[in-house]
Structure formats: structure tokens, C-alpha cells
VOPAGU-2260 file (C-alpha; in pm, 1 decimal, decimal comma):
REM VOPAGU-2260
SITE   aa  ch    i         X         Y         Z
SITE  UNK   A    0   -8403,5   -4004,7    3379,3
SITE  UNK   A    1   -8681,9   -3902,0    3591,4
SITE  UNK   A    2   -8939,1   -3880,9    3308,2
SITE  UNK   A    3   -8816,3   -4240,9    3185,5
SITE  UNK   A    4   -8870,6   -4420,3    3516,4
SITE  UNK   A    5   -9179,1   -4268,2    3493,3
SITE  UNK   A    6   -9323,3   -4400,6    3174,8
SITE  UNK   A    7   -9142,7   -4733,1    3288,4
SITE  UNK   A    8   -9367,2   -4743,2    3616,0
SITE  UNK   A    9   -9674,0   -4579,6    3428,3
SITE  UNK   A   10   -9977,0   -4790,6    3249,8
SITE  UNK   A   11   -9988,8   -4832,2    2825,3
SITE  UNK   A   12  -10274,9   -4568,4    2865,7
SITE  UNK   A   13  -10140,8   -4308,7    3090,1
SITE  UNK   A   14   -9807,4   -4387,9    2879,8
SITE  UNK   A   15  -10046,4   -4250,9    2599,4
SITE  UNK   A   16  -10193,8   -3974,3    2722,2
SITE  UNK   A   17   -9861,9   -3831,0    2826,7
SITE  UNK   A   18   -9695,7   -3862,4    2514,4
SITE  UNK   A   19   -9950,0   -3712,1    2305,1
SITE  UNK   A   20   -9929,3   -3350,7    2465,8
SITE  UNK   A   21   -9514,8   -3439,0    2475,8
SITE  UNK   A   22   -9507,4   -3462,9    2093,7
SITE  UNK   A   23   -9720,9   -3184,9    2008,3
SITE  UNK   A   24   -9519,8   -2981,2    2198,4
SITE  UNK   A   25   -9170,6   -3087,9    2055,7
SITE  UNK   A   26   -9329,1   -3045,1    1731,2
SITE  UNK   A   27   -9494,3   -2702,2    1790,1
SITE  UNK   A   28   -9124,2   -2616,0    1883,8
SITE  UNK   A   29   -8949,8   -2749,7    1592,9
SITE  UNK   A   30   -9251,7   -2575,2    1369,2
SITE  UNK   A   31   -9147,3   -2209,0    1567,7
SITE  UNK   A   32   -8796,6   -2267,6    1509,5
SITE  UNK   A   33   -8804,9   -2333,5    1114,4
SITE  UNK   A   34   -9045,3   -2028,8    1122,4
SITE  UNK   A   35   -8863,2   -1775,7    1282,6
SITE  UNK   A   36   -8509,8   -1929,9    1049,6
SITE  UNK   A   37   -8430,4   -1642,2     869,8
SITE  UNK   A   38   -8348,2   -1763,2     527,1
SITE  UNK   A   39   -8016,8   -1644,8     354,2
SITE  UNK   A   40   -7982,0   -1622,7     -27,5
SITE  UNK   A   41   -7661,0   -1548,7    -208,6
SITE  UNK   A   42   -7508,8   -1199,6    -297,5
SITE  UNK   A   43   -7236,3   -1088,1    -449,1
SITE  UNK   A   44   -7119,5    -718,5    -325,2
SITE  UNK   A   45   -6822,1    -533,7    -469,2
SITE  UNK   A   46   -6679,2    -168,7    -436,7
SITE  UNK   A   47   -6688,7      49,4    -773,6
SITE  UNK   A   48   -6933,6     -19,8   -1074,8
SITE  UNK   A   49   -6751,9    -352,5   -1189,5
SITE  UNK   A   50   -7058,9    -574,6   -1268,0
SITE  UNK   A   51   -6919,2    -809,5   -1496,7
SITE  UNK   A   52   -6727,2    -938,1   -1240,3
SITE  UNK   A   53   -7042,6    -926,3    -994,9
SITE  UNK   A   54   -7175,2   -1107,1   -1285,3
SITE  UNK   A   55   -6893,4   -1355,6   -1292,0
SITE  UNK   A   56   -6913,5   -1428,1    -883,5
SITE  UNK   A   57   -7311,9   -1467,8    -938,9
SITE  UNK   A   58   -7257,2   -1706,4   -1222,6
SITE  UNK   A   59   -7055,6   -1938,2   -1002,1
SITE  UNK   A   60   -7293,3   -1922,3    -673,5
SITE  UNK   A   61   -7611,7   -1959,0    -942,0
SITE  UNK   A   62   -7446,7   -2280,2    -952,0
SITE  UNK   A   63   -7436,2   -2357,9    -591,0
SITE  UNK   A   64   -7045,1   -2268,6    -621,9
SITE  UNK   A   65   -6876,8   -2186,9    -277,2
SITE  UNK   A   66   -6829,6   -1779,3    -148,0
SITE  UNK   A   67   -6464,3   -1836,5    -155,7
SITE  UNK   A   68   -6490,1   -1945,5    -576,8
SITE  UNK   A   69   -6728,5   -1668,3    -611,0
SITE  UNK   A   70   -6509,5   -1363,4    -484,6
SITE  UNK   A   71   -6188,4   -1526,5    -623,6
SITE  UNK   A   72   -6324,7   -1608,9   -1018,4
SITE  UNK   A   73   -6531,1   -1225,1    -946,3
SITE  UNK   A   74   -6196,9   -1000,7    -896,5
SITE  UNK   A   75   -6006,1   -1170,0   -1132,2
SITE  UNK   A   76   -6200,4   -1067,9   -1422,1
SITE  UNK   A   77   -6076,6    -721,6   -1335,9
SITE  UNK   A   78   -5732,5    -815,2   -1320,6
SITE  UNK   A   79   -5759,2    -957,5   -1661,5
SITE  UNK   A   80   -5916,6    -661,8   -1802,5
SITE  UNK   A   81   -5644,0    -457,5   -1980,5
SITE  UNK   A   82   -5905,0    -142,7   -1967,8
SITE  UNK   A   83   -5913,7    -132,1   -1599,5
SITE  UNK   A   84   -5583,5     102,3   -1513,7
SITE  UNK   A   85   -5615,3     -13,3   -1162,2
SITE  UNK   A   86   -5631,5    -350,3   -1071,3
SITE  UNK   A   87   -5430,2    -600,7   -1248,0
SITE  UNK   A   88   -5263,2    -649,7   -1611,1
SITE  UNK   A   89   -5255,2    -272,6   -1747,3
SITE  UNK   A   90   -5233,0    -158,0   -1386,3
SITE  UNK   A   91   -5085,8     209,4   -1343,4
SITE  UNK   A   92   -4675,6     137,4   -1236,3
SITE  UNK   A   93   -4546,4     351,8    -943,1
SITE  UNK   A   94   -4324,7     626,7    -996,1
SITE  UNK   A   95   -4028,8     413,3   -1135,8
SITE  UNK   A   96   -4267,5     276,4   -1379,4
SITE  UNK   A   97   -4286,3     -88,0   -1231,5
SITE  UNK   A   98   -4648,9    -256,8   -1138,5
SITE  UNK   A   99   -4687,0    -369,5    -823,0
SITE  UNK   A  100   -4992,9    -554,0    -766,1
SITE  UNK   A  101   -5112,8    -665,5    -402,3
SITE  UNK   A  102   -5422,3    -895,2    -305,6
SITE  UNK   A  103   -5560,4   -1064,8     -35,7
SITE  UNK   A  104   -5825,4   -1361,1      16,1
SITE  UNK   A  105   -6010,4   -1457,6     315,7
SITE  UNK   A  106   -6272,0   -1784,4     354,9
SITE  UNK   A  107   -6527,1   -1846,4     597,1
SITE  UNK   A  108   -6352,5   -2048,9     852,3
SITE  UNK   A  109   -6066,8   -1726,6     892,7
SITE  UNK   A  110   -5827,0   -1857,5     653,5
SITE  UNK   A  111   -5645,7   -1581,5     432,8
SITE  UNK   A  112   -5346,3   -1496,1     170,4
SITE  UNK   A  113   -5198,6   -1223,5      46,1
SITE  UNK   A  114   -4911,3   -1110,2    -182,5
SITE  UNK   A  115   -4761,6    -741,1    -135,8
SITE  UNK   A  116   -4601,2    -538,7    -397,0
SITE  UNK   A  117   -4533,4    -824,5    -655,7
SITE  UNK   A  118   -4407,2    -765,9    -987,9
SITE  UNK   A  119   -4509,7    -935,7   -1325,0
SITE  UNK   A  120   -4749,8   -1209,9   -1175,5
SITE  UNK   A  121   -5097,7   -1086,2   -1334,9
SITE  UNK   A  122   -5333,1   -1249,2   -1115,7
SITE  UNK   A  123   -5269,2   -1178,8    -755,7
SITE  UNK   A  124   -5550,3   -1273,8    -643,5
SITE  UNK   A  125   -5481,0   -1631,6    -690,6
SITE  UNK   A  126   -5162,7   -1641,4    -583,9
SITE  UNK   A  127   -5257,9   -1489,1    -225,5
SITE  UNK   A  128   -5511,0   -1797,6    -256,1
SITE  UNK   A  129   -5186,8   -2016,7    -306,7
SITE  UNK   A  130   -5066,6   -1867,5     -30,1
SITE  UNK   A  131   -5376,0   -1938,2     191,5
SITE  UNK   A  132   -5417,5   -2327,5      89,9
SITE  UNK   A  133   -5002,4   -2442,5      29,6
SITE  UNK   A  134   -4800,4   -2231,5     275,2
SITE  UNK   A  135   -4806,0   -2206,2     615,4
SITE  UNK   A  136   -4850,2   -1771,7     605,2
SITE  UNK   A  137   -5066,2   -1557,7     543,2
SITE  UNK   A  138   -4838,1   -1331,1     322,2
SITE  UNK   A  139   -4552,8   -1307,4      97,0
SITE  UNK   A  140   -4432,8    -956,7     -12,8
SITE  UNK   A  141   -4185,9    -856,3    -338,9
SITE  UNK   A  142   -3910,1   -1098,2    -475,4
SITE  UNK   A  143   -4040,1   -1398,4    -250,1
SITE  UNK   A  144   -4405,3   -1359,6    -333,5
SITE  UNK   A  145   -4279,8   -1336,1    -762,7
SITE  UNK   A  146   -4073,6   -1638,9    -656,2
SITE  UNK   A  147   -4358,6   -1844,3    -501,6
SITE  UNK   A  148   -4593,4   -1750,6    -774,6
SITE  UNK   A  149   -4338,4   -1941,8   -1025,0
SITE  UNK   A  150   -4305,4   -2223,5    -807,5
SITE  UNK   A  151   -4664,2   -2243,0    -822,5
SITE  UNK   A  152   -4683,3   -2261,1   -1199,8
SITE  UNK   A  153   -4783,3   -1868,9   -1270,2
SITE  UNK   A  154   -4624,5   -1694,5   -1592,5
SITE  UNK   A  155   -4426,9   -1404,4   -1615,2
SITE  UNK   A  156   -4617,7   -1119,6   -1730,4
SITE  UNK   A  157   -4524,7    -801,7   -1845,9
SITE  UNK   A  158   -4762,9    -597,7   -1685,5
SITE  UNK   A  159   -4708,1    -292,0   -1832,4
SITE  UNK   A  160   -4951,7    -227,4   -2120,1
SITE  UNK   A  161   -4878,8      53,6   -2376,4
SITE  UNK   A  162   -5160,4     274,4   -2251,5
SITE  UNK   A  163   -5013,3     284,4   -1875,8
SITE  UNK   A  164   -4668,9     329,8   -2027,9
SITE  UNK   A  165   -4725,1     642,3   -2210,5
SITE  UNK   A  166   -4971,8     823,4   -1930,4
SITE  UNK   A  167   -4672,2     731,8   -1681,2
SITE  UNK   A  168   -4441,7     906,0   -1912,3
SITE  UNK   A  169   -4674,4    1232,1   -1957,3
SITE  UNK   A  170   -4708,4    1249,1   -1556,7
SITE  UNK   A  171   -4320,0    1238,6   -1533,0
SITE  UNK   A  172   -4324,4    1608,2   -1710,9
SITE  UNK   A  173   -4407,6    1719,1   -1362,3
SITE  UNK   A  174   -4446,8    1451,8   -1158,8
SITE  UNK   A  175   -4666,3    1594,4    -919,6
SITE  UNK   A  176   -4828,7    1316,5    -685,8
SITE  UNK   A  177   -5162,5    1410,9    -627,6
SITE  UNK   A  178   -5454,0    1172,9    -617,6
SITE  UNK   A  179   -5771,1    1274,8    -787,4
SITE  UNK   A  180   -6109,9    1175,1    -579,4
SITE  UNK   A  181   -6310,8     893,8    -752,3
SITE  UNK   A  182   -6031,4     905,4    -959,4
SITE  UNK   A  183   -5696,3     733,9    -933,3
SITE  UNK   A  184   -5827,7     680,0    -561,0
SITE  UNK   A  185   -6057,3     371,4    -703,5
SITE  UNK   A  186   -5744,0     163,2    -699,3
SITE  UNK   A  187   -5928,6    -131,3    -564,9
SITE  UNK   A  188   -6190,5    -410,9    -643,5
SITE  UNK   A  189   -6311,1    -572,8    -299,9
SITE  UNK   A  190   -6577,2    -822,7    -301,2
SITE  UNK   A  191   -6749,3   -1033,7     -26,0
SITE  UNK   A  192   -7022,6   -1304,3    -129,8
SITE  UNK   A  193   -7258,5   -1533,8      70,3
SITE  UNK   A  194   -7333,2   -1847,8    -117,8
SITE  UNK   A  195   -7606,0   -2132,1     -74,3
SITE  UNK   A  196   -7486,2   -2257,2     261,3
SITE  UNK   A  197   -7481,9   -1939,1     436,2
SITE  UNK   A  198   -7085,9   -1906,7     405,6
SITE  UNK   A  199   -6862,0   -1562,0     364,5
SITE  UNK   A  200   -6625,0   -1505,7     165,3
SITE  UNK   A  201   -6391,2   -1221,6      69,6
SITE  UNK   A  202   -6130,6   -1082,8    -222,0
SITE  UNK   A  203   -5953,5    -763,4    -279,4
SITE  UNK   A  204   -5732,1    -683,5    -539,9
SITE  UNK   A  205   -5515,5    -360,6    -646,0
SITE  UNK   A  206   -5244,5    -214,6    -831,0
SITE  UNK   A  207   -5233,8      88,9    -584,3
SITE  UNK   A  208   -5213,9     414,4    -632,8
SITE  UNK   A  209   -5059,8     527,8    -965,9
SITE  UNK   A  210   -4715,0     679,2    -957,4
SITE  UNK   A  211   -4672,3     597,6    -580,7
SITE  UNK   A  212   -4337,1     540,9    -434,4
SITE  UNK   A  213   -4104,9     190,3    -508,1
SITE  UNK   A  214   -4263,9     -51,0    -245,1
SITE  UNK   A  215   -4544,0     162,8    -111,0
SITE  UNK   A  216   -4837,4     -85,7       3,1
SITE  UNK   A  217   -5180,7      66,3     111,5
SITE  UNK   A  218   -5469,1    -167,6     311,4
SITE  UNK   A  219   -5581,9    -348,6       3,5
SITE  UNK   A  220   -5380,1    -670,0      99,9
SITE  UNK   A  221   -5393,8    -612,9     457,3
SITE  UNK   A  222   -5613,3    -844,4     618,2
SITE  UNK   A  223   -5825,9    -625,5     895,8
SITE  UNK   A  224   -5768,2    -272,9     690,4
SITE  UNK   A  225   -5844,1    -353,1     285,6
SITE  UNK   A  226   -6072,9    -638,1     354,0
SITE  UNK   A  227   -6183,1    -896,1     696,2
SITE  UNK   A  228   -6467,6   -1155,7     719,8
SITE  UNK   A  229   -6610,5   -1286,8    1033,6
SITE  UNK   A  230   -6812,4   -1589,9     909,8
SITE  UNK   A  231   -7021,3   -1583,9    1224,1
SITE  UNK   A  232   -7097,4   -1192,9    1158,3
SITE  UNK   A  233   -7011,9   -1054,3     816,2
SITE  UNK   A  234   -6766,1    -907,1     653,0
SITE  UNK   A  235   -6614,0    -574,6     535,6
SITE  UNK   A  236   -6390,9    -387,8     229,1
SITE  UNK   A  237   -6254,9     -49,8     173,6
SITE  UNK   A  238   -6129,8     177,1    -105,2
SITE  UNK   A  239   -5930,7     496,9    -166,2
SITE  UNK   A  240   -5702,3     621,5      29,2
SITE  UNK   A  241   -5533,5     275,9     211,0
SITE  UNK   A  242   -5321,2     474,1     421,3
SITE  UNK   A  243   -5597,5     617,5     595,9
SITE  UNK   A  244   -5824,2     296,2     625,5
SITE  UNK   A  245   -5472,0     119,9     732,4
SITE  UNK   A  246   -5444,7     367,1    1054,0
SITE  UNK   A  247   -5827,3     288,4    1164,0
SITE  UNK   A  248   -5806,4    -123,6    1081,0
SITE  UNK   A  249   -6139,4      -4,4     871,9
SITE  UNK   A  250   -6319,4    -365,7     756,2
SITE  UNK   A  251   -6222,4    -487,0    1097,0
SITE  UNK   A  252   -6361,4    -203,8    1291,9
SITE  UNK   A  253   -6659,3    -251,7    1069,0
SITE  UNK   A  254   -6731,3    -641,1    1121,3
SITE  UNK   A  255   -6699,4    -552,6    1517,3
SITE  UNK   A  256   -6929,6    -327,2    1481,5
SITE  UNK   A  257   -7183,3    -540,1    1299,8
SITE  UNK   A  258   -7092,5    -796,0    1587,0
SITE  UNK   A  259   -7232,5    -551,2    1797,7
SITE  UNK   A  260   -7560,2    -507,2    1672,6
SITE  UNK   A  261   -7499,4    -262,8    1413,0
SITE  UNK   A  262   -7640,7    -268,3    1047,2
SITE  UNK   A  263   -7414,0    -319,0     758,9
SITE  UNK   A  264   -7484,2      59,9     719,6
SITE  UNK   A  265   -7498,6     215,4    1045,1
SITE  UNK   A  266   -7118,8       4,1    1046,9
SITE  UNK   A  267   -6975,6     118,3     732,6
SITE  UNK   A  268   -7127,5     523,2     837,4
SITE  UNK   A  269   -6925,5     479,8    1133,6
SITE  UNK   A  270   -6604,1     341,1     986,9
SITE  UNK   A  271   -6599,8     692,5     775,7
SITE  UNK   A  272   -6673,1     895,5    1090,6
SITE  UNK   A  273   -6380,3     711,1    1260,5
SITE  UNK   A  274   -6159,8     832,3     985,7
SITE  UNK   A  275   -6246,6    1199,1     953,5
SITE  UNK   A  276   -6246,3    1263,0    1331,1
SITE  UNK   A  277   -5863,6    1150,7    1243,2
SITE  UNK   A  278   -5862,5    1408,7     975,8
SITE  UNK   A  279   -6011,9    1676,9    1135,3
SITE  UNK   A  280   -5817,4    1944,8     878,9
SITE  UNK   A  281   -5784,0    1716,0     575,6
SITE  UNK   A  282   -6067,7    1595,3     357,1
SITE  UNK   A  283   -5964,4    1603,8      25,7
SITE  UNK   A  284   -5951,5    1256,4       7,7
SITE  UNK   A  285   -6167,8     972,8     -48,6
SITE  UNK   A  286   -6241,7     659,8     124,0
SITE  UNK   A  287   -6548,3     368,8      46,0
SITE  UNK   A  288   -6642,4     125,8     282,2
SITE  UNK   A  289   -6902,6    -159,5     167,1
SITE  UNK   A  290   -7017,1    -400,4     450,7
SITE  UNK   A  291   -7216,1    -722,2     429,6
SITE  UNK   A  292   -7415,2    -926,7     743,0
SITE  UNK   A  293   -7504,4   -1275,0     790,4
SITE  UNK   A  294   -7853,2   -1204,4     690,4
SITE  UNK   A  295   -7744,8   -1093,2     340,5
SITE  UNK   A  296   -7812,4    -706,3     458,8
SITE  UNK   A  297   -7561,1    -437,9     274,3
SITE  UNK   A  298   -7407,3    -132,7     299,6
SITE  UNK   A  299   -7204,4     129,8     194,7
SITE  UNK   A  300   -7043,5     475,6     295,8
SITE  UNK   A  301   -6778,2     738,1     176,9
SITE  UNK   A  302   -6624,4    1015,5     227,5
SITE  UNK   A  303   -6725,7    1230,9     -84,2
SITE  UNK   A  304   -7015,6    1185,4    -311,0
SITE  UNK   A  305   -6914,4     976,7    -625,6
SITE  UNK   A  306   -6896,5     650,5    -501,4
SITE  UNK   A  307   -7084,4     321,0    -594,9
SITE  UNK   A  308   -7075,1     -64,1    -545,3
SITE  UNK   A  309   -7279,8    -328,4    -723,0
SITE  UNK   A  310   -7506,5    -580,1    -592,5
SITE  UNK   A  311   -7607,5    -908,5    -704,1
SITE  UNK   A  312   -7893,8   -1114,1    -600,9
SITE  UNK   A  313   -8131,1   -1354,7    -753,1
SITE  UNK   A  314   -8349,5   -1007,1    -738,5
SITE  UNK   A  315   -8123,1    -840,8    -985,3
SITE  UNK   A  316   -7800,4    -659,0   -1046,2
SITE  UNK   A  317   -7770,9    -310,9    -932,8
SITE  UNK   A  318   -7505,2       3,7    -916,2
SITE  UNK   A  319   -7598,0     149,1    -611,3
SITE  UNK   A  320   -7510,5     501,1    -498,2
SITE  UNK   A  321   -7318,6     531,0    -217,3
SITE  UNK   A  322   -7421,0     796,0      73,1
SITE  UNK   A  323   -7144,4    1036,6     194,7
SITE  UNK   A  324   -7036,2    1231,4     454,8
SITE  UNK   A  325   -6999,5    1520,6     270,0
SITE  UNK   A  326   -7288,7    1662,1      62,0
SITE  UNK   A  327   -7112,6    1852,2    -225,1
């Protein structure tokens, strides 16, 4: 008000001269602030070497499609892929030979779905979207999340392909229950994408661990453990062993970390500390965390050598070796 009166009581020419060093200032600040903007470009991240479905998110943000499209059209080509033994159609069944498929979805204003141990529905993933946009939860588990995929127009599905049928019958010879690293223990796809406005996204997707017991559930579709997005920070996934990420809340320690200050890769290094220092006397398991930023930075940890997680930018599309704890 001050500066108003001022002009108001002021001559045309002093009115002038003022405004002239006024302007250039306002502009020279508008010119700092678009130079120090720190431009962000879309990525698609996901756990494992699964790049045609990398391929698949970075098809649909190419074409200025949302985060949220990108991660949910991106882990569903897994699910549809009746080679992939863990994620999806032709998943491995649990030790009664059922599938049971979990998923969770998260956007970048906090919204998320999931379905838990659901039976004959093959594409989870969209039905824990269904859950995110038409219901008023965040997740539906067994009978009631079957149920409320058939509501929603979904297909029954016998999930059980030939393949999974007859290696569940040979492990039943001596049905030992023993998880192999980089093995059976990359039960999961996660994915997190930025797209052309800056916005997060997240998907994760599993059939669990083969031959696990009726109803088990690891972090996969656990919103916080398998798989969280801050759209302000970034936004985390894990694989392996869910039990383990499930006790440390691993992608949301991991996005509070970043929050801090932390780099997608200092974050994810200490998410796998966090875990060991839990398991001081077991280690013969493995867990990945991957870990994107609101600058489009990455990262990725493990446990044991062996794991990898794809990357893809408008730079190219890479499987990128994953640093571990332990060396050998």
C-alpha cells in the first residue's frame, strides 16, 4: 500500500524512473527462478529384468500418459505372461496347489488399492485399482476381493497353467519349503514412474512365494512394506523375502528417508542395513529395494549379489546391477 500511495503522489517521470529498476528486478527474479527449475523427465523403474513391461509403462508416458497408467498397463504385462512363474496367470500355487495373487496401486495424490490372496482373477493389479477409484478401502482380501472383482466385470480364470501344475506336483515328493535366492525369492514386479507433469506413481504385483502356506501374504500388497509413494518426495518397492521387508515397513522407511535428504541410494542402502541388523544370525535370504526421487534420481540395493532392476528414460533402457551388502 505504501509503494502505491507513493507512485499516486509521485510525478509521470519519477513514476518512470522507479519502475524501470522495479521491473528489471522482478524479471531478473523470474529469469533465476526458471534457471535454477530443475527439469524432470519421465522414467519408468521396476525390480527384476522385466523390460517389456518397462517398455510397456514408457510407451504410455512417451505419449504424455499419466504415472498411474504407466505402472498399471507396465505390471500387467507380467501378469499376462504365462512364462513368468511368479506374478500373475501361470503363477506358482501355494502348498495346496491354489494361486493366490496379491497387488497393490498407489497414485500421486496418496490414493491406493490392493487385493490379498485372491484366487482365479488374473489381473490383480487392476482390480486393487478398482478398489482404489469405486470403493471406499484400500483393500479387499480372499472370497470378498474374488467377489468384487466379478462385480466389477473380471473373468474367472484358471490360473493354474500346466507348467506350475506339474513342478508343484514334483516339489510335493518332499515338500521341503525352502526359498532359493534370486530364485523363487523374485516373486514380485514393483514399478514406480514419473510422467510429464512431474507426478508418481506406483504398482506391485505377486503371486508370492511358491508352495507357501493357504493364505500366507508377504509385503507385496501392503501399502508402506511392498510398495509407498510420497508424491512430494518419491517413492519406494521391495522384493524377496516380504516377511522381512513387512517387519521394517521397507518402501516407507525408504521414502522418509529420501524426505530427509537422502539419495534414492544412500535410502534404499539403508533400508537393507535396517533389515540385517534385524537378522544379525540369518542371511540366507534375499531382499531388493529400488527407490525413485522427485528429481527422477534412482536407486537400488540388496542383500546378496544377483539382483537387477530396469530403467527407462528417453536416454535408453537399461538392466542395471544392483549393489549388495554382501560381496560373494
Amino acid at each position: 500500500m505504501k509503494r502505491r500511495k507513493f507512485l499516486r503522489n509521485s510525478s509521470t517521470v519519477a513514476a518512470g524512473m522507479l519502475s524501470a529498476p522495479l521491473l528489471a528486478s522482478c524479471n531478473e527474479t523470474t529469469a533465476a527462478k526458471d534457471t535454477g527449475k530443475i527439469p524432470i523427465l519421465p522414467i519408468a523403474i521396476c525390480t527384476w529384468d522385466f523390460g517389456n513391461a518397462t517398455a510397456k509403462a514408457w510407451e504410455v508416458l512417451e505419449k504424455g500418459g499419466s504415472s498411474l497408467d504407466a505402472v498399471h498397463q507396465g505390471v500387467m504385462v507380467e501378469e499376462n505372461d504365462l512364462n513368468n512363474s511368479t506374478v500373475g496367470n501361470g503363477g506358482r500355487p501355494d502348498r495346496d496347489g491354489n494361486v493366490t495373487l496379491d497387488a497393490c496401486i498407489m497414485d500421486k495424490d496418496g490414493n491406493c488399492g490392493a487385493v490379498l490372496a485372491m484366487q482365479n482373477i488374473a489381473n490383480p493389479i487392476s482390480v486393487a485399482r478398482k478398489v482404489m477409484e469405486e470403493t471406499p478401502h484400500v483393500m479387499l482380501a480372499g472370497k470378498g476381493a474374488e467377489q468384487f472383482a466379478y462385480e466389477q466385470g473380471f473373468e474367472k480364470t484358471d490360473l493354474l497353467t500346466e507348467e506350475s501344475k506339474q513342478a508343484w506336483l514334483e516339489w510335493k515328493k518332499t515338500s521341503q519349503y525352502k526359498p532359493i535366492i534370486n530364485i523363487e525369492n523374485h516373486d514380485t514386479i514393483g514399478m514406480l514412474a514419473i510422467d510429464a507433469d512431474g507426478d508418481i506413481a506406483g504398482a506391485c504385483t505377486t503371486s508370492g512365494m511358491a508352495y507357501k502356506m493357504a493364505g500366507r501374504v508377504g509385503d507385496s500388497p501392503i501399502i508402506g512394506a511392498g510398495l509407498f509413494v510420497d508424491n512430494e518426495v518419491g517413492g519406494a518397492t521391495a522384493t524377496g523375502v516380504g516377511e522381512e521387508v513387512v517387519r521394517t515397513v521397507g518402501s516407507f522407511l525408504i521414502v522418509e528417508l529420501m524426505r530427509q535428504g537422502k539419495s534414492p541410494q544412500e535410502a534404499c542402502e539403508e533400508g537393507v542395513k535396517r533389515i540385517i541388523a534385524k537378522n544379525k544370525d540369518k542371511q540366507d535370504f534375499q531382499i531388493g529395494f529400488i527407490a525413485i526421487n522427485k528429481k527422477g534420481e534412482t536407486g537400488g540395493y540388496c542383500i546378496h549379489p544377483g539382483f537387477t532392476y530396469r530403467t527407462f528414460t528417453k536416454e535408453g533402457h537399461i538392466n542395471n546391477p544392483s549393489d549388495s551388502y554382501l560381496k560373494s
